[in-house]
N, C-alpha and C positions, 0 to 999 in steps of 0.2 A: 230624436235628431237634434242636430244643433242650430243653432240659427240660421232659416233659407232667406235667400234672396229672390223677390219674384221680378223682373223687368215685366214692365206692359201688366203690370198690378190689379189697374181697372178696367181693362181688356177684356175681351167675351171669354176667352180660355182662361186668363192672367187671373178675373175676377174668382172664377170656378173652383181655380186651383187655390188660392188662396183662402177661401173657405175651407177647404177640403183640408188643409197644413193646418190650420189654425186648429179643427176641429180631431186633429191627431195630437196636439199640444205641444204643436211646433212655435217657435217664436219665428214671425216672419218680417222683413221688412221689404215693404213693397218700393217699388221706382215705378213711377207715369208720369210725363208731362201733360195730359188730357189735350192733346191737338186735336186741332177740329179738320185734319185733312182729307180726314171719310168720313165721319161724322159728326155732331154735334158734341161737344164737350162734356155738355150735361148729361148725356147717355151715361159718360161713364162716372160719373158723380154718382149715378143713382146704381150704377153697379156694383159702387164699393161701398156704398153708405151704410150698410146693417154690422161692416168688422169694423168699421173708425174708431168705437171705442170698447174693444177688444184691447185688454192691456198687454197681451201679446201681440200687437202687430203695430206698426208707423208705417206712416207714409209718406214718400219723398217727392216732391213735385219735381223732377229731372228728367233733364231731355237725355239719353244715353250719349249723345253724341259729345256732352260738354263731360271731360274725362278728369277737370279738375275740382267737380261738384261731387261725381262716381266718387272718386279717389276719399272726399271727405268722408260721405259715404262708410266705405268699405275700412276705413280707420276708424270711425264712431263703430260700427257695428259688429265688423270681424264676420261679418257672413262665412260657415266653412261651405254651403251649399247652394247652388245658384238655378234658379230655373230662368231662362236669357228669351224671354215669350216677347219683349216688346218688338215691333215690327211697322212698316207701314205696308201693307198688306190689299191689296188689289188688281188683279192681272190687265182689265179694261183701262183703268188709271194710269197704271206700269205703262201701257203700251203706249196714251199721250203722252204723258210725263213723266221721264223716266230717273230726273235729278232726285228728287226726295227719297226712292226709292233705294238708289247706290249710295247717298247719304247716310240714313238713315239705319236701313239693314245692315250694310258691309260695315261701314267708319264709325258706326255703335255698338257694333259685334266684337270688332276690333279691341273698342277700347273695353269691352268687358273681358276677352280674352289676356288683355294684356293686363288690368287687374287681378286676374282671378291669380295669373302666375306670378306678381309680386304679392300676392295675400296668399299663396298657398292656399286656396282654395283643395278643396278636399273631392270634389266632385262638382262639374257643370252637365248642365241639362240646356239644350240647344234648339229651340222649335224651327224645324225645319219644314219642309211640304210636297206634296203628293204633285207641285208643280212641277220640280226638277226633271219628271219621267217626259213631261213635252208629250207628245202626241206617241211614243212608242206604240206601236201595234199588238207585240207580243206578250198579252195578259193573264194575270194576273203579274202585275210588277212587283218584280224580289228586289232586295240592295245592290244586288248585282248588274242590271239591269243597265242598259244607257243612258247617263244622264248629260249627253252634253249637246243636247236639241231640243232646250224648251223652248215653247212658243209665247213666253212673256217675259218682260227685263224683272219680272216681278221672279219667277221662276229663276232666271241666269241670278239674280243676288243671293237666292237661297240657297245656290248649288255652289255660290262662290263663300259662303260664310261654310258650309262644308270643309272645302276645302281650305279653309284657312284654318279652322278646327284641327284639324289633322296634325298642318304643321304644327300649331301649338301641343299637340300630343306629342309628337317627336318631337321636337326641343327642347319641353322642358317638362316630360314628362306627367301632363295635366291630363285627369280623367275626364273625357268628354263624351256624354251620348246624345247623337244628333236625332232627333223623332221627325220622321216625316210624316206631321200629319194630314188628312183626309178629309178636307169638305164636314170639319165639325159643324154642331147646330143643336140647338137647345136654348135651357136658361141663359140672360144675357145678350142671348145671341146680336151679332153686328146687323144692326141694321141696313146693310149695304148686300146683304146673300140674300136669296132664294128663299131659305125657307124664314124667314122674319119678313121677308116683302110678302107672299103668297101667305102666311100664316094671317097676318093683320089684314091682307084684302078679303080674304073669304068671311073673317069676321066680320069686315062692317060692309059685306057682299060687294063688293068691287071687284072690276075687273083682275084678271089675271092673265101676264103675259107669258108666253111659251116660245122658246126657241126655235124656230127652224119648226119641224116638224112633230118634235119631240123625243127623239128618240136618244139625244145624248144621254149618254148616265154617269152620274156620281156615286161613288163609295161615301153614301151621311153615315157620318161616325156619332154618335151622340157625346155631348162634353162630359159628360158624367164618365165617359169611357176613358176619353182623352186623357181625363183627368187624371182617372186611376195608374194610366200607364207614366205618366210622368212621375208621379210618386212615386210608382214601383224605379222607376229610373233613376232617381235622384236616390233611394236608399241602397240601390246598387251600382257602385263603380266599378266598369268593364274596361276601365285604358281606355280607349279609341270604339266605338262602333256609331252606325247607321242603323236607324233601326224604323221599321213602317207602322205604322198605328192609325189600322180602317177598321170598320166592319164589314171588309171583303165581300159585300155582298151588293154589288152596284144596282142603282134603282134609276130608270131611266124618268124623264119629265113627264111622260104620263102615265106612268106608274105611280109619280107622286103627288101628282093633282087626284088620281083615285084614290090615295092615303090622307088627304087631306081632304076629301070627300067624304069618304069613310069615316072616321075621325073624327071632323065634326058636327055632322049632319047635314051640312050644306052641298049644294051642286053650285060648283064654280062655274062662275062666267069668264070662258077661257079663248083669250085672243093670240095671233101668232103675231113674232115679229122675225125677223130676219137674223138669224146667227151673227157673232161675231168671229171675227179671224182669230183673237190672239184666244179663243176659247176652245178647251179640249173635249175630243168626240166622249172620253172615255176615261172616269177616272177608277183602279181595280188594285187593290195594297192585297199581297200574299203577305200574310203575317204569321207566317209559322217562326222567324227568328224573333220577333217580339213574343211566343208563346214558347220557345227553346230557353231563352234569355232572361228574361223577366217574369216567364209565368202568366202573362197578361197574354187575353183575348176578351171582345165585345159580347157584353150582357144583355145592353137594350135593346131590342126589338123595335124595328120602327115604326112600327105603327103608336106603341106605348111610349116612344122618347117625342113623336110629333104631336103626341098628347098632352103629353109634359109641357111641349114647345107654347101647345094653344093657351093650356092654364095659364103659363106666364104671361101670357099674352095681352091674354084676359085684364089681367092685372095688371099690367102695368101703365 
């Protein structure tokens, strides 16, 4: 493959993938500004620290938003492949403060889309999310599905960079595949989810907080999945599609405090706290057109990827 682009480089997904390209003997060139808007900066220092001196890969401290640094960019480098991961990314955050979010997502999106169509971009790869479905009821959710009722502005900018996707497919003809994905979780993982908060309590035996009752469930995708299915996306350009990337196999919260139980020999000290609103009962991807399309379906097991999760954990 020819030169990728990864946005959100040092990112929990961005970092994964980028390993994963290298390790195919792709030349990659990453894009992160390391904002500390969920997290600490240094998280992602330490998540791109082992490719820096990979002489296939650079890295570009840019904000996506600034389209005349991109632009520099994409004329040193000539990226023909782009995977567009960078994002700010939290539904609770979204719902106070919802400026950085349309900034960010949409007016960053934007300016890659509109790059990619003056550099002739050859294929883009789009990370989309399993938020756009909002609360639907009717599950397991296909691309077909309703998506104009989610319950976070985090969700409304994923489903608006969709749509804007599109147009750029009709106008000018650019290969776009948008991946919705599923409540990833693994190596890297962001600090700010579920399983890297619960993984690091139960290690050094602290408390753990539980939703509601417990019984909401998430489709955990492991990143090692994620990952494969973006590659396989990025080496196949389909025009235009949407496509779901879970491991369809929803695991409610205390299912996964007995996975994390299991796993690593600890019984968690588990406290309830009261749900949030902008938060969904229920997250469930049918992915038979990622398995028609791409050939990709989930390997990990998760008992064996929340294993993985603890190792790093461990270490880090």
């Amino acid at each position: 493959m020819e030169t990728v682009l990864v946005t959100g480089a040092a990112g929990f997904i961005g970092s994964n993938l980028v390993e994963a390209l290298l390790k195919k003997g792709n030349k990659v060139v990453g894009v992160d500004n390391f904002d500390d808007g969920l997290y600490e900066a240094s998280f992602k220092e330490k998540n791109i620290k082992s490719v820096l001196s990979d002489k296939n890969f650079i890295l570009y401290r840019v904000d996506i938003r600034e389209k005349e640094a991109l632009k520099d960019i994409f004329e040193k480098e000539k990226p023909q492949y782009i995977a567009h991961l960078a994002a700010r990314a939290n539904v609770r955050n979204a719902a106070k403060d919802p400026y950085p979010y349309v900034s960010i997502n949409i007016e960053g999106t934007i300016n890659i889309l509109e790059l990619s169509r003056d550099f002739n971009v050859k294929n883009l790869v789009i990370a989309s999310s399993g938020s756009v479905y909002g609360d639907d009821p009717n599950m397991p959710w296909s691309e077909d599905h309703l998506t104009d009722k989610p319950v976070s502005p985090y969700g409304a900018t994923k489903r608006a960079c969709e749509l804007l996707a599109y147009t750029y497919h009709r106008n000018h003809n650019l290969n776009i595949t948008c991946l919705r994905y599923f409540n990833a979780y693994g190596e890297n993982n962001r600090p700010d989810l579920v399983p890297y908060i619960w993984g690091k309590a139960i290690l050094s035996d602290e408390e753990i907080e539980i939703s509601g009752d417990g019984s909401r469930k998430r489709d955990y995708t492991y990143v090692g999945d994620v990952v494969d299915a973006t590659v396989l996306a990025l080496e196949k350009p389909l025009g235009f599609e949407i496509i779901n990337i879970g491991n369809s196999s929803p695991v409610s919260l205390k299912e996964l405090v007995s996975i994390f139980e299991k796993v690593s020999g600890k019984k968690a000290n588990v406290k309830s706290r009261p749900s949030n609103s902008v938060s969904m009962e229920s997250t469930y991807a049918d992915i038979s057109k990622a398995k028609k399309l791409l050939g990709w379906e989930p390997k990990m097991k998760i008992e064996k990827g929340i294993g993985r999760l603890l190792t790093w954990l461990s270490h880090r």
